[in-house]
DRENTOR-9034 format. One record per residue (C-alpha): residue number from 1; residue in three letters; x, y, z negated. Coordinates in pm, whole numbers, plus 50000, padded with zeros to 5 digits. Each point is the difference from the previous one (the first is absolute). Layout:
[rec NUM "ala" [X Y Z]]
...
//
This chain:
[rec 1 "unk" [15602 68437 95718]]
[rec 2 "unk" [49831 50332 49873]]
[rec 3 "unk" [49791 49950 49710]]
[rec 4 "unk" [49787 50289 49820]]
[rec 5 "unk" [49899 49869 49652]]
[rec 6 "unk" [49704 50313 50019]]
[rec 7 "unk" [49819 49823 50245]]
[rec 8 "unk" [50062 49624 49993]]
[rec 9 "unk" [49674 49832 49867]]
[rec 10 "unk" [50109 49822 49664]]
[rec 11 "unk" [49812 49743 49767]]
[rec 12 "unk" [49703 50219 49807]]
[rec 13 "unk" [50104 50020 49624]]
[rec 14 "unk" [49669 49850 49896]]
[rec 15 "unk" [50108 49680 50158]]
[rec 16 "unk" [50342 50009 49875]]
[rec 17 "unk" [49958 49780 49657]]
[rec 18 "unk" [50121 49639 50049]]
[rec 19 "unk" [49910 49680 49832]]
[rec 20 "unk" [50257 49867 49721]]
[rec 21 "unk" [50096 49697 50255]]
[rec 22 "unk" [50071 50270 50259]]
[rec 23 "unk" [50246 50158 49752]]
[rec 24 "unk" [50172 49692 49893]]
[rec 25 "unk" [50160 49969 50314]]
[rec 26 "unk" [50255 49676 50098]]
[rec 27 "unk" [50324 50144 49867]]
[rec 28 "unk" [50314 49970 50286]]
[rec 29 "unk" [50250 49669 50016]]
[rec 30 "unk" [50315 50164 49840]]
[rec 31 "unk" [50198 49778 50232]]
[rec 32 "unk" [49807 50080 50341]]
[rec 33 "unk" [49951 50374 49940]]
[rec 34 "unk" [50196 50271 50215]]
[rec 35 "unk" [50222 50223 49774]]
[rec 36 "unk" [49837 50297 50149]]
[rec 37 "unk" [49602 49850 49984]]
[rec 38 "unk" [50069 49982 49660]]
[rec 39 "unk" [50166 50349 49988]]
[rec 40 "unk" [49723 50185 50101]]
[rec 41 "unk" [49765 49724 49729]]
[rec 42 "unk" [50251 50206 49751]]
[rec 43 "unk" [49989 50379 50147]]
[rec 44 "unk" [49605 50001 50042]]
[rec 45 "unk" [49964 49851 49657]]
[rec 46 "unk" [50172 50299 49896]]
[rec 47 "unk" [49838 50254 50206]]
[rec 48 "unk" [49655 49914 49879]]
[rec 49 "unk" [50105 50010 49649]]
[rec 50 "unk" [50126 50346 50052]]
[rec 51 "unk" [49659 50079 50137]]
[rec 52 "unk" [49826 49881 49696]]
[rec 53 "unk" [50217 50176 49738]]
[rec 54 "unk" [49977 50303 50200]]
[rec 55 "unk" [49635 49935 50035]]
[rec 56 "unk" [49940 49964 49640]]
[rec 57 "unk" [50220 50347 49898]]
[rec 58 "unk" [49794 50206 50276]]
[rec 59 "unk" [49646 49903 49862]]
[rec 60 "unk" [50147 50050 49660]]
[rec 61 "unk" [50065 50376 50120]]
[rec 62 "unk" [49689 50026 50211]]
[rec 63 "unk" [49665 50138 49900]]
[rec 64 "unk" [49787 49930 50273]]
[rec 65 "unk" [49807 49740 49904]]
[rec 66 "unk" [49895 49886 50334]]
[rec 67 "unk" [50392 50006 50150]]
[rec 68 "unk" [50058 49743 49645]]
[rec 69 "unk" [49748 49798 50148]]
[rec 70 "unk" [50156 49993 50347]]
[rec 71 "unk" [50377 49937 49839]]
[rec 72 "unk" [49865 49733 49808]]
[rec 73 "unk" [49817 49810 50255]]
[rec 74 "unk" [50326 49998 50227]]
[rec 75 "unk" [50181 49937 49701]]
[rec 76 "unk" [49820 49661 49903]]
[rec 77 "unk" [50046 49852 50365]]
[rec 78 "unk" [50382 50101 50054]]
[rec 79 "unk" [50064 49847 49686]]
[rec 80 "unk" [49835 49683 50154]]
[rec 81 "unk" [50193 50083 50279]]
[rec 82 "unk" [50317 49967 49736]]
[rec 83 "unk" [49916 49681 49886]]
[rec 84 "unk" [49955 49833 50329]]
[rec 85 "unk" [50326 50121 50086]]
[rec 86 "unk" [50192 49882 49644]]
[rec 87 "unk" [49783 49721 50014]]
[rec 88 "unk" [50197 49864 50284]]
[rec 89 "unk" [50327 49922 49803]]
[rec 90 "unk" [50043 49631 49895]]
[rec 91 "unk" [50027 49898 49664]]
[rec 92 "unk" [50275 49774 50077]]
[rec 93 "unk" [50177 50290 50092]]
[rec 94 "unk" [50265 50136 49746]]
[rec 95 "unk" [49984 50350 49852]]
[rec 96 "unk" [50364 50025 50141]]
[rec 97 "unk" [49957 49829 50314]]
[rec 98 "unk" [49675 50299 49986]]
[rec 99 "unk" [50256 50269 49892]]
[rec 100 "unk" [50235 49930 50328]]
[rec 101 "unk" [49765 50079 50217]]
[rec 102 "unk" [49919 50312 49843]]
[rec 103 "unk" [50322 50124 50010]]
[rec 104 "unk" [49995 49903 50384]]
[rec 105 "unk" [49715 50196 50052]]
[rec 106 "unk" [50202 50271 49766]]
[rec 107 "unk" [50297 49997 50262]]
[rec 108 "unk" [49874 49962 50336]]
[rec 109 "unk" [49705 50233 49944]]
[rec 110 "unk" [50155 50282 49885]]
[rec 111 "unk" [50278 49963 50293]]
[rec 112 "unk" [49726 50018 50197]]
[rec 113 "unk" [49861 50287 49872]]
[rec 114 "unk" [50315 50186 49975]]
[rec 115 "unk" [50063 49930 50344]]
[rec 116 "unk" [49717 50132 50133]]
[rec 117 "unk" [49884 50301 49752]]
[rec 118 "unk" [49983 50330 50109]]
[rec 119 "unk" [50157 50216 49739]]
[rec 120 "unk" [50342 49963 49981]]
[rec 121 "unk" [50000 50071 49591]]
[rec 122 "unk" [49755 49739 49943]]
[rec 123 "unk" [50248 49727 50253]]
[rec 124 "unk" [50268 50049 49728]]
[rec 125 "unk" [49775 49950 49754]]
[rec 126 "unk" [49873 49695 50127]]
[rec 127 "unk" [50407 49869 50091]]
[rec 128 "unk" [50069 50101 49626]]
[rec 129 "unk" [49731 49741 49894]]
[rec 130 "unk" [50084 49765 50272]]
[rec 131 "unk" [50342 49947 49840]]
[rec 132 "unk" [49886 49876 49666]]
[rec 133 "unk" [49745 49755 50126]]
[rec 134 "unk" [50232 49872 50221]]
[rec 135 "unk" [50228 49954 49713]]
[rec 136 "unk" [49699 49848 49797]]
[rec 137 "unk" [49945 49692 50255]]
[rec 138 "unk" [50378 49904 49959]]
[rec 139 "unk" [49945 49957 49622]]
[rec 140 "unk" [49661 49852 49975]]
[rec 141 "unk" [50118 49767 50245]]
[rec 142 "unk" [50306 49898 49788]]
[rec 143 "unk" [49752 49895 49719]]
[rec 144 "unk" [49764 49830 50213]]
[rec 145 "unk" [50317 49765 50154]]
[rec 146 "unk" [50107 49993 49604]]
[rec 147 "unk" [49696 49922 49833]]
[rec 148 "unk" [49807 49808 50293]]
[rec 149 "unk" [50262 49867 50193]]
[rec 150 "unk" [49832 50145 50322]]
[rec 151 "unk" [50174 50213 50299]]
[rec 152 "unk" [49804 50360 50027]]
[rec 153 "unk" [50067 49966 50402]]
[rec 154 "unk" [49699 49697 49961]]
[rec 155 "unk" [49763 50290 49913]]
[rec 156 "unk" [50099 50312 50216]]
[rec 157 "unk" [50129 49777 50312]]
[rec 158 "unk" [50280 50154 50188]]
[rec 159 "unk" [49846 50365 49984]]
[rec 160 "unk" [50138 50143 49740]]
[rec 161 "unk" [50336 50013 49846]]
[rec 162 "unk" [50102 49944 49694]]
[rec 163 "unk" [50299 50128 49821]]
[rec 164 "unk" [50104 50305 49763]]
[rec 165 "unk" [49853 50344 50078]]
[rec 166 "unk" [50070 50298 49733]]
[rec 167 "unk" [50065 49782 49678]]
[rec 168 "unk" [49705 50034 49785]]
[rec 169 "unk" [50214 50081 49701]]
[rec 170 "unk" [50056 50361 50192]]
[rec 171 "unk" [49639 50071 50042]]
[rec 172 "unk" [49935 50090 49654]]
[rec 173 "unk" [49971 50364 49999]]
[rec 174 "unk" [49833 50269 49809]]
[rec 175 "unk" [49600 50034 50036]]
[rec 176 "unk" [50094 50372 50092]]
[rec 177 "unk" [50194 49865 50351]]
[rec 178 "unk" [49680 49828 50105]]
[rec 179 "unk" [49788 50292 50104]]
[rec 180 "unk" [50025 50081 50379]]
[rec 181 "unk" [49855 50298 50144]]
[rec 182 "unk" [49611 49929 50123]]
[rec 183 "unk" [49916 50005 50386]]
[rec 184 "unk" [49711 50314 50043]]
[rec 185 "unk" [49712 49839 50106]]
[rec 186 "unk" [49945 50268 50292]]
[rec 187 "unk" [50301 50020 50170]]
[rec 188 "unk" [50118 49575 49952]]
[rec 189 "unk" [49935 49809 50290]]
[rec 190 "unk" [49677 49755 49932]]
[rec 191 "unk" [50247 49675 50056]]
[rec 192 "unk" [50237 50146 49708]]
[rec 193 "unk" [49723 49979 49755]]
[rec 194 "unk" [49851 49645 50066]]
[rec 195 "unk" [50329 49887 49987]]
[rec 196 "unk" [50081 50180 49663]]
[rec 197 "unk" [49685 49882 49876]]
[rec 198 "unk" [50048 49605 50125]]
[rec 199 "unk" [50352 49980 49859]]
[rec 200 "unk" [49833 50148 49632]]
[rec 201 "unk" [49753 49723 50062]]
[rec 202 "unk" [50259 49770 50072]]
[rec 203 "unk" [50257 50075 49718]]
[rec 204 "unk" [49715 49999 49724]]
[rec 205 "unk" [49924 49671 50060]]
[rec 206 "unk" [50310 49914 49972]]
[rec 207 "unk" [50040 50202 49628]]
[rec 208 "unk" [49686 49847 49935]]
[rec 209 "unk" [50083 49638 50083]]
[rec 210 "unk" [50371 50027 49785]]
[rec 211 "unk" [49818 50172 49712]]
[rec 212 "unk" [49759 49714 49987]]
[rec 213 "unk" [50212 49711 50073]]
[rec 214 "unk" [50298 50025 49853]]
[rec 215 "unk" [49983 49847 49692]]
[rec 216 "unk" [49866 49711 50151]]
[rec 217 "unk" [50354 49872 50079]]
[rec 218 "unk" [50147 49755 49780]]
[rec 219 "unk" [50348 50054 50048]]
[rec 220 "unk" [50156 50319 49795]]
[rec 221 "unk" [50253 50110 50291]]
[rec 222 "unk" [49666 50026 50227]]
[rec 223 "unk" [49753 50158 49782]]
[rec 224 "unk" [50292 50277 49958]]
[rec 225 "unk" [49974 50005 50401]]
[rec 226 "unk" [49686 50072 50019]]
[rec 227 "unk" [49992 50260 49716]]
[rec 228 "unk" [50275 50160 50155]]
[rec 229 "unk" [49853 49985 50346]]
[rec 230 "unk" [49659 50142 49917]]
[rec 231 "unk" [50227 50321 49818]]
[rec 232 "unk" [50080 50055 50352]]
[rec 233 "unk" [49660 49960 50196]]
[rec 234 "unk" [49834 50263 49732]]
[rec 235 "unk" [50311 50219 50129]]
[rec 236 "unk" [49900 49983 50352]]
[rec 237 "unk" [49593 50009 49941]]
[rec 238 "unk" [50101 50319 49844]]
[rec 239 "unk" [50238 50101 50300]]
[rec 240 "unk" [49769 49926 50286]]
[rec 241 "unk" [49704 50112 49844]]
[rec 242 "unk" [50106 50357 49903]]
[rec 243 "unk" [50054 50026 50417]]
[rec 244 "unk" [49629 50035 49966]]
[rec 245 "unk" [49861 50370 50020]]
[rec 246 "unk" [49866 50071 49655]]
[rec 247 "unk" [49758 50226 50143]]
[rec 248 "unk" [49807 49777 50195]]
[rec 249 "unk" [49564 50035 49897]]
[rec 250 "unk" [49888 49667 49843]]
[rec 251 "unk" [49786 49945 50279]]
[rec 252 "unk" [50299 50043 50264]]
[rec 253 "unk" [50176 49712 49854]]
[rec 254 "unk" [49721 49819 50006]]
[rec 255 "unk" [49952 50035 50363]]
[rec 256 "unk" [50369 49913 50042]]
[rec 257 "unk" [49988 49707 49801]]
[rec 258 "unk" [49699 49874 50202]]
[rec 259 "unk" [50206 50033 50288]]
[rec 260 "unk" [50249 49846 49941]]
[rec 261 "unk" [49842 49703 49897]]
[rec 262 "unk" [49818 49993 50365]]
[rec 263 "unk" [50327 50066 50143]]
[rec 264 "unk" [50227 49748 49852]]
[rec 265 "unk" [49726 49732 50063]]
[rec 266 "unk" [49982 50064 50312]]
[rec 267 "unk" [50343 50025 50021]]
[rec 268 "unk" [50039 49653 49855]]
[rec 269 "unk" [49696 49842 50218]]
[rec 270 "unk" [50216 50092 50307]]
[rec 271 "unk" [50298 49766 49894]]
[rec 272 "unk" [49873 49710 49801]]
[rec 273 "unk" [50065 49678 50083]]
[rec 274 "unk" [49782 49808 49698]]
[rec 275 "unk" [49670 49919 50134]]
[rec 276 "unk" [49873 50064 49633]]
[rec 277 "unk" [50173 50289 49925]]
[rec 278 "unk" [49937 50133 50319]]
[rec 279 "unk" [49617 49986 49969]]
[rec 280 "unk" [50054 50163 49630]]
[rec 281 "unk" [50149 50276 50138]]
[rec 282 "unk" [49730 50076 50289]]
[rec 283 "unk" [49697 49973 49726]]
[rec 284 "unk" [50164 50232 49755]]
[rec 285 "unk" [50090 50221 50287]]
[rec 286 "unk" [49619 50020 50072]]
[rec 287 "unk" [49932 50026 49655]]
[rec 288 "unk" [50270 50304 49980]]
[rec 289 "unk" [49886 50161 50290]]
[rec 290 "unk" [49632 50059 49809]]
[rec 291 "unk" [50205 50139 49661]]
[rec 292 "unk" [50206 50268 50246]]
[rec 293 "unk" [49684 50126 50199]]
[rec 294 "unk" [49828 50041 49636]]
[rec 295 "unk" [50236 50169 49876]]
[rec 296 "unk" [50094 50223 50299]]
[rec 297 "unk" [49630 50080 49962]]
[rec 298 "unk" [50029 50151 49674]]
[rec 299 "unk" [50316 50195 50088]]
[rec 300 "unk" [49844 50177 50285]]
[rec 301 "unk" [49689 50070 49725]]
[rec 302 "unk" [50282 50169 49769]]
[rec 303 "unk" [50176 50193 50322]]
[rec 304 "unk" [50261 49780 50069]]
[rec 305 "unk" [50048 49870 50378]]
[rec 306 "unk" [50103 49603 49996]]
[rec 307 "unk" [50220 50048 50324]]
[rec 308 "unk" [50215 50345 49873]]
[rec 309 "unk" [50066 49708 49713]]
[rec 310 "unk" [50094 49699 50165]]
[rec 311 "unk" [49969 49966 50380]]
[rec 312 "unk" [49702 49844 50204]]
[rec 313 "unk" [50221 49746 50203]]
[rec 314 "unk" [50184 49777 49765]]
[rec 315 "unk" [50385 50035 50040]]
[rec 316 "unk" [50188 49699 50138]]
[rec 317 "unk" [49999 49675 49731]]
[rec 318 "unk" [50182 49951 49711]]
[rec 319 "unk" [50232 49686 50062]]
[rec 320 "unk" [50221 49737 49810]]
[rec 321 "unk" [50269 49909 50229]]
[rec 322 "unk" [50380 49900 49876]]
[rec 323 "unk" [50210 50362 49935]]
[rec 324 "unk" [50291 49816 49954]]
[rec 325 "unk" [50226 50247 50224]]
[rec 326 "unk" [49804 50292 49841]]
[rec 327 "unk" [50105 49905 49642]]
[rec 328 "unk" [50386 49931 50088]]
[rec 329 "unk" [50021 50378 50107]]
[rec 330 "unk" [49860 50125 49696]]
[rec 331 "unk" [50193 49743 49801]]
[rec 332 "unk" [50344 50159 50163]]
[rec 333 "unk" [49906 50352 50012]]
[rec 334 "unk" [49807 50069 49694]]
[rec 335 "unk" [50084 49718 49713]]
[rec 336 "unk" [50173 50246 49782]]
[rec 337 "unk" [49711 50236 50010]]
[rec 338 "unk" [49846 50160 49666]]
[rec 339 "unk" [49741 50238 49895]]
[rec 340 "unk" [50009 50313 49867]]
[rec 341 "unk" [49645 50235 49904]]
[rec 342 "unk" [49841 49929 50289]]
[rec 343 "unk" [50298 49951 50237]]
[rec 344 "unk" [50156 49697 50102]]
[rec 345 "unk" [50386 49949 50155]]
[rec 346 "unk" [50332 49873 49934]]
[rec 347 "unk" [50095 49934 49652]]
[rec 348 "unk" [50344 50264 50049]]
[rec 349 "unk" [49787 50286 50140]]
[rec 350 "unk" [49715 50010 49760]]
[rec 351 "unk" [50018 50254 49678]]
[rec 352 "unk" [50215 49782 49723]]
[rec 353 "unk" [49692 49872 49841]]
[rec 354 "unk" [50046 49906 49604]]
[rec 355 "unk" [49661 49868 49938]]
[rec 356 "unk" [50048 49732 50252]]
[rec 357 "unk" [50312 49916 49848]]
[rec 358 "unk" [49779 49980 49641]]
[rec 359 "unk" [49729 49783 50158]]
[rec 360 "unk" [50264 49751 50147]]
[rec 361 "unk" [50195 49995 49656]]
[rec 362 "unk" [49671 49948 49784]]
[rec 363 "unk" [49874 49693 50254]]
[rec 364 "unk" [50288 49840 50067]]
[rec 365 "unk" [50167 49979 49690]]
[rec 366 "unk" [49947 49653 49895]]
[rec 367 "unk" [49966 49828 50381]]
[rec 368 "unk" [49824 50038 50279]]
[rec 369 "unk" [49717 49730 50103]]
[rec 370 "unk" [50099 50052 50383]]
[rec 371 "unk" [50356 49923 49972]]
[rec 372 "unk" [49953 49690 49745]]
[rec 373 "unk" [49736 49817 50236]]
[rec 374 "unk" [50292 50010 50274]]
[rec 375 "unk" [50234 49923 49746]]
[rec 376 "unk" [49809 49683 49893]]
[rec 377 "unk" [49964 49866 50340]]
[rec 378 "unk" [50351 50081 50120]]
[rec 379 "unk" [50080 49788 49652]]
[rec 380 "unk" [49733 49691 50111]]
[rec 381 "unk" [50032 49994 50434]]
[rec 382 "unk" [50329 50110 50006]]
[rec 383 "unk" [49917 50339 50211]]
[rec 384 "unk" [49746 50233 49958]]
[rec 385 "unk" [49702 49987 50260]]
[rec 386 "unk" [50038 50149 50332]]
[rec 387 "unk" [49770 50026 50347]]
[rec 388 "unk" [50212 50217 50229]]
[rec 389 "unk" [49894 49917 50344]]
[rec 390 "unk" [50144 50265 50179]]
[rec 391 "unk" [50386 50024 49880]]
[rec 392 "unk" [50189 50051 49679]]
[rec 393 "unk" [49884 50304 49763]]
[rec 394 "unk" [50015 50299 50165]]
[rec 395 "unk" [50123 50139 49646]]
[rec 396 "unk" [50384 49869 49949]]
[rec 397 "unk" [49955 50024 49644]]
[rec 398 "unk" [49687 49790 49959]]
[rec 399 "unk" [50095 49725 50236]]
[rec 400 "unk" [50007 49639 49882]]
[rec 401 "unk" [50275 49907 49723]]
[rec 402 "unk" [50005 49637 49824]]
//
């Protein structure tokens, strides 16, 4: 079904504030909740704190004092808009039973997205990420059967795998290997650059959340996880987000931002199977649908035409659907990838690289968090912690040893 965000009559800003009860929403049954309901909870949580930080560092460079008014009026309801949506999350639910998901949404999103992205540069960026997450779910899932004696397959159902990807001890590289080359804001295709921008979104969070959490955990081997982890998300914020063309106008990204939002809740409103949720997503929709047409207001005021930015039909929906087949190709075709600059490839045909080497010897020296929480659960179950639903690892070296 077409849908042009331009013209579709949204909630009036003025009557977007809500009541603290309205905020404080009935968080979801941790037992009841559909893997994917809750991650899209975890994706739009993220993409409407990107919109706030970016929100905050483009009125801090602004000097029209009527456009800080306007940013900070849409500013203070998406940020309600946040907290309805983070609000939903149980507190009976564990910061690692939390984390699984996240890395869920990490794997089968940016599948997704590298499936269907136009730009082939920006696809192998995307299965270069892919990789590590993947990798990331195996091990967090090893110290959540460790250290809470529960199966990760009870919280991502049988959607997603789980099992090595590229070991996170290799993903350690020098800061100067995570650049990538930005898209050019003229000549990308429009789906290219919401996708970009919602895997940024999606990947801060994520950064954000480890950064934050971490040393919450009792156990030494897991607080070492989680430092190491979060090492790796600041790597690929970094990676994704230099895709972005640097030369975009403030109020560009504003408009693309805006967009987005629209887009991925309507996106989201279109498969939802939560009653609750569902009705969420259709009232910040409305509520999104206002920020855009303000915004794209105030572009065409500074010369800028909404629809050369992002187009007046909304591309088909963003979905979270099992990429199980997906991964297991890029698992067998591109595990032994690396990165070099801003080029990525097999390890054997990439320049010989010495800072990598220095990075890996300088981490690694004393142990590596990712390999001692398999270690330690091979040591307590016996094996380490597998979901392979579809066959044996597609890697020979990293199938399943006792």
């Amino acid at each position: 079904m077409s849908f042009n965000p331009f013209k579709e009559r949204g909630i009036p800003i003025e009557q977007q504030l809500r009541s603290w009860s309205e905020l404080n929403v009935k968080p979801y049954n941790k037992k009841d909740i559909h893997p994917y309901t809750k991650a899209r909870i975890i994706l739009m949580n993220g993409v409407e704190v990107e919109g706030a930080i970016f929100s905050h560092q483009f009125s801090r460079n602004c000097d029209n004092m009527e456009l800080k008014k306007q940013l900070a009026l849409t500013r203070r309801v998406e940020q309600q808009q946040q907290k309805v949506i983070n609000w939903l999350s149980p507190g009976d639910e564990t910061p690692l039973e939390t984390t699984i998901g996240y890395e869920q949404v990490a794997v089968d999103l940016t599948a997704f997205l590298a499936m269907n992205v136009p730009d082939k540069y920006v696809k192998q960026v995307f299965d270069f990420g892919l990789l590590e997450d993947f990798d990331h779910l195996y091990r967090y899932s090893n110290l959540l059967q460790m250290t809470e004696g529960m199966k990760a397959e009870q919280l991502v159902g049988k959607l997603t795998e789980i099992t090595p990807g590229r070991p996170t001890k290799l993903e350690h590289r020098h800061a100067f290997d995570d650049i990538r080359k930005p898209c050019d804001r003229k000549a990308a295709d429009p789906l290219t650059k919401l996708f970009v921008l919602t895997l940024v979104a999606g990947e801060q969070q994520t950064m954000n959340f480890y950064m934050n959490l971490g040393n919450t955990f009792k156990e030494q081997v897991g607080r070492g996880l989680y430092l190491e982890i979060a090492q790796i998300e600041e790597q690929h914020v970094t990676q994704y987000g230099c895709l972005l063309d640097p030369k975009t106008p403030w109020i560009e990204n504003a408009l693309l931002h805006e967009y987005n939002e629209c887009w991925l809740y309507w996106s989201f409103l279109e498969q939802e199977t939560d009653r609750q949720v569902k009705n969420i997503w259709e009232t910040h929709l409305n509520m999104e649908l206002s920020h855009l047409q303000a915004i794209a207001q105030i572009a065409q005021q500074q010369g800028i035409d909404p629809e050369q930015v992002v187009p007046a039909q909304f591309p088909k929906p963003l979905l979270f659907a099992s990429q199980i087949d997906y991964v297991r190709d890029i698992l067998a075709t591109q595990v032994d990838f690396n990165a070099f600059d801003t080029e990525i490839g097999p390890a054997n045909k990439l320049p010989e690289n010495p800072r990598y080497a220095k990075v890996q010897s300088i981490l690694n020296a004393q142990g590596v968090p990712s390999e001692d929480v398999v270690t330690a659960n091979m040591k307590k179950s016996g094996i380490d912690y597998r979901l392979e639903l579809a066959g044996p690892h597609p890697v020979q070296e990293l199938r399943q040893k006792k």
